[in-house]
C-alpha positions in Angstrom: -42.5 39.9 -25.5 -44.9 38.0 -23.5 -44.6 34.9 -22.1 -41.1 34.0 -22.3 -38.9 31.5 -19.8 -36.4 33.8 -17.3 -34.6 31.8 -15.4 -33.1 33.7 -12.4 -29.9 32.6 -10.6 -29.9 33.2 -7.5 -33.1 33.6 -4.6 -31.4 37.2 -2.3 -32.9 40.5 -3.0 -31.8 41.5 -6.4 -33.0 38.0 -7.8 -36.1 38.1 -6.1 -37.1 41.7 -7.0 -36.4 41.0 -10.6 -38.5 37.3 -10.6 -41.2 39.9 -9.5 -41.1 42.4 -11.9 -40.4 39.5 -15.0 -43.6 37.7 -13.5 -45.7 41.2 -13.3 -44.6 41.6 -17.2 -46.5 37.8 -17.7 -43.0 35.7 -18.4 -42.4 31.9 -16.3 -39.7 32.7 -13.8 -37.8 29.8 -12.6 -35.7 30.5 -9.5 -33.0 28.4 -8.8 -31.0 29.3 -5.5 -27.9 27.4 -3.5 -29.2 28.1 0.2 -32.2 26.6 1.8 -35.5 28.3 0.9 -34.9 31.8 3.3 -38.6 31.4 4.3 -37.6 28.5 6.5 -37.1 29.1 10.2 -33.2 29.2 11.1 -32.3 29.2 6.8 -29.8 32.0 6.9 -27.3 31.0 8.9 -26.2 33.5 10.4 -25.8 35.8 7.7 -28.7 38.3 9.2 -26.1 42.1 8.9 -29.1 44.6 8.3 -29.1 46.9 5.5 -29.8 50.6 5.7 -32.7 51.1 3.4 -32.6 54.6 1.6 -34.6 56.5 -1.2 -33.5 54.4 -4.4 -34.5 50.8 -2.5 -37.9 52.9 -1.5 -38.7 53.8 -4.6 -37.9 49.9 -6.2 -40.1 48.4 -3.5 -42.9 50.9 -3.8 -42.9 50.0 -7.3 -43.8 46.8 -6.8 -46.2 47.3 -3.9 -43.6 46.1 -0.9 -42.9 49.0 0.4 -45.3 49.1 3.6 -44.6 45.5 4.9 -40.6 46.4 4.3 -41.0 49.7 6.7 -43.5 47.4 9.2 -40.4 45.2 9.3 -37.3 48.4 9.7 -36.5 50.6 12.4 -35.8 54.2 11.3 -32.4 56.2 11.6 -32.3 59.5 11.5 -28.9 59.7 12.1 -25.3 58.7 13.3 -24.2 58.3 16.8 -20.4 58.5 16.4 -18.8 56.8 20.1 -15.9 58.7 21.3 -13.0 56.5 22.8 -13.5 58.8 25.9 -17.0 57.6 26.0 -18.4 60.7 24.6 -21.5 60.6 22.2 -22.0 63.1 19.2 -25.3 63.1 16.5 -24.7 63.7 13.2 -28.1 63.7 11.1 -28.3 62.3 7.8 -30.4 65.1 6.5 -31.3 69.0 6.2 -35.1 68.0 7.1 -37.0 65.5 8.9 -38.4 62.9 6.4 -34.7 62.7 5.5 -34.3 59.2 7.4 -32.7 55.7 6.2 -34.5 52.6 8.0 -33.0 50.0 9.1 -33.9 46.3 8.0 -32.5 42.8 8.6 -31.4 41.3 5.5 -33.2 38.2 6.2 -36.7 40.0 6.6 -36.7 41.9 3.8 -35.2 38.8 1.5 -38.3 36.6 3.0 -40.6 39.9 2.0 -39.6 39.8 -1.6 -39.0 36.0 -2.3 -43.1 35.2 -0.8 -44.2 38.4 -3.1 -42.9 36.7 -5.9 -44.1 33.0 -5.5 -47.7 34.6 -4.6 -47.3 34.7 -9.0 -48.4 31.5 -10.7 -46.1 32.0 -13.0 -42.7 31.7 -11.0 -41.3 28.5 -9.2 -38.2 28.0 -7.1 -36.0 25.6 -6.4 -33.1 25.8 -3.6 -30.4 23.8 -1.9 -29.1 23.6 -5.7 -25.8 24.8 -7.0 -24.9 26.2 -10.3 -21.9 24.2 -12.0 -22.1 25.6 -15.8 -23.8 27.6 -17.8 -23.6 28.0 -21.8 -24.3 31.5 -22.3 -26.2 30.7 -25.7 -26.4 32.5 -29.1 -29.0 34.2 -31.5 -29.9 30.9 -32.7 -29.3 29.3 -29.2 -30.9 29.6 -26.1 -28.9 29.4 -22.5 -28.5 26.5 -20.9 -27.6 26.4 -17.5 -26.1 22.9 -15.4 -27.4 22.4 -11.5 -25.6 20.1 -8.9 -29.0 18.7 -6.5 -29.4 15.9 -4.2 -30.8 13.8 -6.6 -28.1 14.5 -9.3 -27.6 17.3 -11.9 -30.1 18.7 -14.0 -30.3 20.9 -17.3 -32.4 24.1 -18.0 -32.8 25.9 -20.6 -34.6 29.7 -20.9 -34.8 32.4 -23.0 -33.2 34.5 -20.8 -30.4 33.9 -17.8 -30.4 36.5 -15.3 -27.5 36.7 -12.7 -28.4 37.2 -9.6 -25.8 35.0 -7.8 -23.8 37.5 -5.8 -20.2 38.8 -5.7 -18.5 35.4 -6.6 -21.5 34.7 -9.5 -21.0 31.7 -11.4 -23.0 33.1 -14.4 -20.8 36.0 -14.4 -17.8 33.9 -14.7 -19.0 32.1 -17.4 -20.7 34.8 -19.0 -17.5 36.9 -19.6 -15.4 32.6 -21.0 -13.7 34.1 -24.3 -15.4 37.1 -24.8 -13.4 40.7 -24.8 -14.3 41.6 -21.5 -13.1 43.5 -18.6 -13.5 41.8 -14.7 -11.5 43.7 -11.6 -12.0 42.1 -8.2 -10.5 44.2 -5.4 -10.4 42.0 -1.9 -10.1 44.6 1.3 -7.5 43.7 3.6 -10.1 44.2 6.5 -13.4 41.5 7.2 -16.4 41.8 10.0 -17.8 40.1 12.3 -21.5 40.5 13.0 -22.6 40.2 17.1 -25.8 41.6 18.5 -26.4 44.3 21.1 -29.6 42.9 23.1 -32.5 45.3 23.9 -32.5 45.3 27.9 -34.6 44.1 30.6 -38.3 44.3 29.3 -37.2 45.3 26.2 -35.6 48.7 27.5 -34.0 50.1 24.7 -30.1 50.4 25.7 -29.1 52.8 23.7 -30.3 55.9 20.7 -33.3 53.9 18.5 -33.0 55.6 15.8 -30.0 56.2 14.6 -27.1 54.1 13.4 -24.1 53.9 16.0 -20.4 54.1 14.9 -17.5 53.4 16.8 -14.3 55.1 14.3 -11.1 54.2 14.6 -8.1 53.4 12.3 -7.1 49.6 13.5 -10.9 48.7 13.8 -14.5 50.0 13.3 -17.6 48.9 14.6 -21.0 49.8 13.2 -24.7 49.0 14.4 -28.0 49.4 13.0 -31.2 49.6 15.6 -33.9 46.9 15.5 -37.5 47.1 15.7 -37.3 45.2 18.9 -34.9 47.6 20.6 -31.9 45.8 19.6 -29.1 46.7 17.8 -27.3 44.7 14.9 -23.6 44.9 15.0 -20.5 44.4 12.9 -17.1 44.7 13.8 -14.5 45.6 11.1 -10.7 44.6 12.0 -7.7 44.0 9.5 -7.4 40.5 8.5 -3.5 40.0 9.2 -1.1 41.9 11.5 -1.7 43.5 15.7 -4.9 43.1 16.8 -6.6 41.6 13.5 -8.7 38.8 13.0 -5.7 36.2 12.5 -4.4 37.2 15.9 -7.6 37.6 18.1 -8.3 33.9 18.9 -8.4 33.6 22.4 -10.8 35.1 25.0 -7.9 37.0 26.8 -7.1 38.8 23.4 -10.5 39.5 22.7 -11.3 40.8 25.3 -8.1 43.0 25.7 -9.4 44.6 22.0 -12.8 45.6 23.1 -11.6 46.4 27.2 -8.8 49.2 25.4 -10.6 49.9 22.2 -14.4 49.8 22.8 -15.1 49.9 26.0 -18.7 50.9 26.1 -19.4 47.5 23.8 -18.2 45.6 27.2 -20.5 47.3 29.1 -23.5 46.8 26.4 -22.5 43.5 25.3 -21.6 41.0 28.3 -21.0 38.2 26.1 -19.0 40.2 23.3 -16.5 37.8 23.9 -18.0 34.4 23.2 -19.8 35.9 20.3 -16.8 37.3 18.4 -14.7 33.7 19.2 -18.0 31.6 17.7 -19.2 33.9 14.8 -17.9 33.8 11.2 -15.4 36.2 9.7 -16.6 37.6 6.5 -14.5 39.3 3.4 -15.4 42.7 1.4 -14.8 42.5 -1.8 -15.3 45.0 -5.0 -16.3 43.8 -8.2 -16.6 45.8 -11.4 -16.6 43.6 -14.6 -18.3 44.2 -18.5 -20.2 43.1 -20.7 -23.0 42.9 -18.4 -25.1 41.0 -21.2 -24.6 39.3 -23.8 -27.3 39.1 -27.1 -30.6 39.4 -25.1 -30.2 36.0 -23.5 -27.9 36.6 -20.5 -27.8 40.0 -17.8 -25.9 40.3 -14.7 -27.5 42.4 -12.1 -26.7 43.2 -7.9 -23.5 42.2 -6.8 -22.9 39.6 -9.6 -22.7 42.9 -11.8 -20.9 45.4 -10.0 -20.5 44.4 -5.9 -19.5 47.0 -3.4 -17.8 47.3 0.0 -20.6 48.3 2.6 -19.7 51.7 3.7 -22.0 53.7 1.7 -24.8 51.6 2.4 -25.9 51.3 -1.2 -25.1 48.2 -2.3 -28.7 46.8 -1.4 -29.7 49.8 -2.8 -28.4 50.1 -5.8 -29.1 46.7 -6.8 -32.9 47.0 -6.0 -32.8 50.4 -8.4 -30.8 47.5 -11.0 -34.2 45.9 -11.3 -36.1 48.8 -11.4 -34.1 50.3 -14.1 -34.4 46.8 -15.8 -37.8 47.3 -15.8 -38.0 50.3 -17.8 -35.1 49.4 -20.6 -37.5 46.0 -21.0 -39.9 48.2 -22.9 -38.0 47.3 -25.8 -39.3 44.7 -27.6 -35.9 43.9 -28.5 -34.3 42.2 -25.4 -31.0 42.2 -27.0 -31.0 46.1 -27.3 -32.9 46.6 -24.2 -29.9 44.5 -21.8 -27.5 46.7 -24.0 -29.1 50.0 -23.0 -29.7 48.7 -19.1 -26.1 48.4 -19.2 -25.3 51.5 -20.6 -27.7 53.3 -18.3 -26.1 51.7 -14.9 -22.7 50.4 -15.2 -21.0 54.0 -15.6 -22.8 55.1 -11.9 -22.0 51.6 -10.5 -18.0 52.6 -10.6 -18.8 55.8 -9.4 -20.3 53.9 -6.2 -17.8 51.6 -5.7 -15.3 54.5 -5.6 -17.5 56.3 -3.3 -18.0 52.9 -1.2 -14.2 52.9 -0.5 -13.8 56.4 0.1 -15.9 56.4 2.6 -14.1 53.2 4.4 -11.9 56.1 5.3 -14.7 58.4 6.6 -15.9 56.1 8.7 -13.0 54.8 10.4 -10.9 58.3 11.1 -13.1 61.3 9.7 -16.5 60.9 11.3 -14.2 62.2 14.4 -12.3 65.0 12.6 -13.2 68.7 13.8 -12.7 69.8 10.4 -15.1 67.0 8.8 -18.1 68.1 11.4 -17.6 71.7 10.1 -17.6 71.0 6.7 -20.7 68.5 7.3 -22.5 71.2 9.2 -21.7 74.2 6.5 -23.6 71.7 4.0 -26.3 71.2 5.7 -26.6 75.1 6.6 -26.6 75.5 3.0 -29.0 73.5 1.8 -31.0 74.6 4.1 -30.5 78.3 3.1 -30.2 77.2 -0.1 -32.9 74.2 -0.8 -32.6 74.4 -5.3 -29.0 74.9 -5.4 -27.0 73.2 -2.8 -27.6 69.7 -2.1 -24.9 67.9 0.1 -23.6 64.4 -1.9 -24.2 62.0 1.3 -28.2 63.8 0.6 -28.1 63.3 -3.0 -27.0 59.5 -3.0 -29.3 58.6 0.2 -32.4 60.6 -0.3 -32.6 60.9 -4.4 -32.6 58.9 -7.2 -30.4 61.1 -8.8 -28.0 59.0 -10.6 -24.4 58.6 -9.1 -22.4 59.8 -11.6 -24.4 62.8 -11.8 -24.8 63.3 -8.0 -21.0 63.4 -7.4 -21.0 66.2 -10.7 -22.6 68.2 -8.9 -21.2 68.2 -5.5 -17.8 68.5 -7.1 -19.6 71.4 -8.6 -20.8 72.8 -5.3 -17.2 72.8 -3.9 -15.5 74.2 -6.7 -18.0 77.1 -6.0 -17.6 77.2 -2.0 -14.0 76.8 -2.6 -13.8 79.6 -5.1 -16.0 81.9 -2.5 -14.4 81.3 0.1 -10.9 82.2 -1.6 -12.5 85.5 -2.9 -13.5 86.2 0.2 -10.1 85.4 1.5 -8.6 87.8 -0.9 -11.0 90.5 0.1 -10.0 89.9 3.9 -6.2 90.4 3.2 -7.0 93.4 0.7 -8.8 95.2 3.2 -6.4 94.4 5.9 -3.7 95.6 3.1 -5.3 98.7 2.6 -5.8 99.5 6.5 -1.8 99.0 7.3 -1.3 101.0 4.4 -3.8 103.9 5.2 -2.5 103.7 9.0 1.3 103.9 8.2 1.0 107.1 6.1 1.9 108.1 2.4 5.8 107.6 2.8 6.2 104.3 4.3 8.8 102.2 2.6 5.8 99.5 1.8 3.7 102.8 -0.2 4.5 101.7 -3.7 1.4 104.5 -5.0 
């Protein structure tokens, strides 16, 4: 298996963890990427949202040796800081225990950490400022040839193998699924962000928790922040992209600042210039993607969001497609790419749709639950009982974050858990009102009309 030609679509993390691992395994790796080369100063453009890196993107990187520049580069969170609109603060930890922490990274940081790991191989080369324009997803007794748009012209390249790596909107993926039976759902969220940054304060004063990630909930908008190794915090606002108070209607500095004056006040207070940041800053879209065949006859695989993208609010879509590669790893044992791509998809796509359900329930979390008296109860009655209970109860939120215990299987066994709890408590329910029975009974004497002994 040696020694064969990968061509990878597409330079962001997922891309440039699997150029890594394909280069460790002795194969040329040819990367080929539409933005500038993210090594350059000023080459993201904006696009910097951190990520919240948790167990299954700690094992991937540790895999491959990354793992202690990554965490040199993060800022740790411990938990969330949920902002009351009456200017109340209330911490809710992720975990039962200490070491049960997510760390915060800038996108751009960690996608500069992977893409120099994998060009420190001889055998990988990159290209970027190119764009992908077709691609022939090949045969058995043809290999894949994929078509780049360049400043100099178009170019041709062929490879054994095509791996897509080219996001939500992936080209490869398009053509990839051209007259074949296959399946492709895009769901588009009526909401999109904007990203603004909380600066650290004078001296580099830290301005508000370090370590944990801060949410302001809300039904008609949500605003989340991860903390920065510098003190600063990272911020994204998430508004409906029509209607009152969305992002078609909040172009002006009097309307802006009317949203965040009623709706998040402290942000005026932390943020001085929240104003002239939302007005100049991009608005971005959420999209779901689920879609099959992931493969096709060992010479073409999708992974990341060009597989199976999800909307942020689980914080595993990073995640998730760093565990892709790793996963891709192992099923590459098989001499037989063809059945090895097969069984990566097999292994992965069913716990992909479980995420992406998960990602969207917890849209709702976020923006109206994370506040509920009844959700902090039932948050804190998990963690009591995985505490009391270490083997047998493990809260889901624990599960997904702080194991690698697929996602399918994880959300088994919560609903597991709760058909337990809920069972208990109902028993115990029944043995309230039977005892309570039994006392009015007992009180009210033998010949009471309700004495049906």
């Amino acid at each position: 298996m040696s020694g064969k030609r990968v061509l990878v679509a597409g330079a962001g993390l997922a891309g440039s963890l699997a150029a890594i691992h394909f280069a460790q395994l002795g194969h040329r790796v040819e990367i080929h990427e539409r933005r500038p080369d993210p090594r350059a100063a000023g080459a993201g453009g904006g696009r910097s949202i951190n990520l919240g890196l948790s167990q299954r993107g700690i094992r991937a990187l540790d895999q491959v040796g990354l793992l202690g520049p990554v965490l040199a580069a993060a800022a740790p969170m411990r938990g969330r800081v949920i902002h009351q609109r009456d200017g109340e603060l209330d911490f809710q930890p992720y975990g039962s225990h200490e070491d049960q922490i997510l760390r915060s990274v800038l996108r751009d940081d960690l996608n500069r950490i992977l893409l120099a790991k994998a060009l420190e191989h001889p055998n990988v080369s990159a290209r970027f400022g190119v764009t992908l324009t077709d691609f022939d997803r090949g045969s058995a007794a043809k290999e894949p040839v994929c078509t780049f748009d360049s400043e100099s012209g178009p170019y041709h390249v062929s490879a054994d193998l095509v791996v897509g790596a080219d996001g939500a909107f992936s080209t490869v993926r398009t053509r990839l699924l051209r007259g074949l039976p296959a399946d492709f759902r895009q769901r588009v969220l009526p909401w999109g962000y904007k990203e603004f940054a909380i600066a650290a304060g004078p001296s580099g004063e830290v301005r508000s928790s370090p370590d944990a990630l801060h949410v302001w909930p809300g039904d008609d908008g949500l605003i989340v922040a991860h903390p920065n190794v510098n003190g600063s915090l990272t911020a994204t606002v998430f508004l409906p992209l029509s209607g009152e108070r969305s992002f078609a209607t909040l172009t002006t500095e009097g309307s802006v600042r009317d949203l965040f004056d009623t709706r998040f006040p402290d942000v005026r207070r932390l943020v001085p210039d929240i104003v002239e940041q939302f007005l100049s800053h991009p608005t971005g879209h959420l999209v779901t993607v689920r879609s099959s065949p992931w493969q096709h006859e060992g010479r073409v695989v999708l992974i990341g969001d060009a597989a199976h993208a999800v909307y942020p609010f689980y914080g595993q879509g990073m995640n998730s497609a760093l565990e892709d590669c790793a996963v891709l790893r192992d099923c590459l044992a098989d001499d037989d790419w063809a059945e090895a791509l097969r069984t990566f998809e097999r292994r992965r796509k069913p716990h992909t749709d479980v995420l992406a359900d998960l990602s969207e329930q917890n849209f709702d979390e976020l923006r109206t639950r994370v506040a509920s008296p009844l959700f902090l109860a039932r948050k804190k009655a998990d963690l009591v009982l995985s505490r009391v209970f270490p083997k047998r109860w493990m809260p889901l939120y624990t599960m997904v974050s702080h194991t690698t215990i697929p996602y399918a299987d994880a959300l088994r066994r919560a609903r597991r858990q709760h058909a337990v709890l809920a069972w208990a408590g109902g028993a115990a329910l029944a043995a309230a009102l039977a005892g309570g029975a039994l006392a009015r009974r007992r009180a009210a004497g033998p010949h009471s009309p309700g004495d049906r002994s």
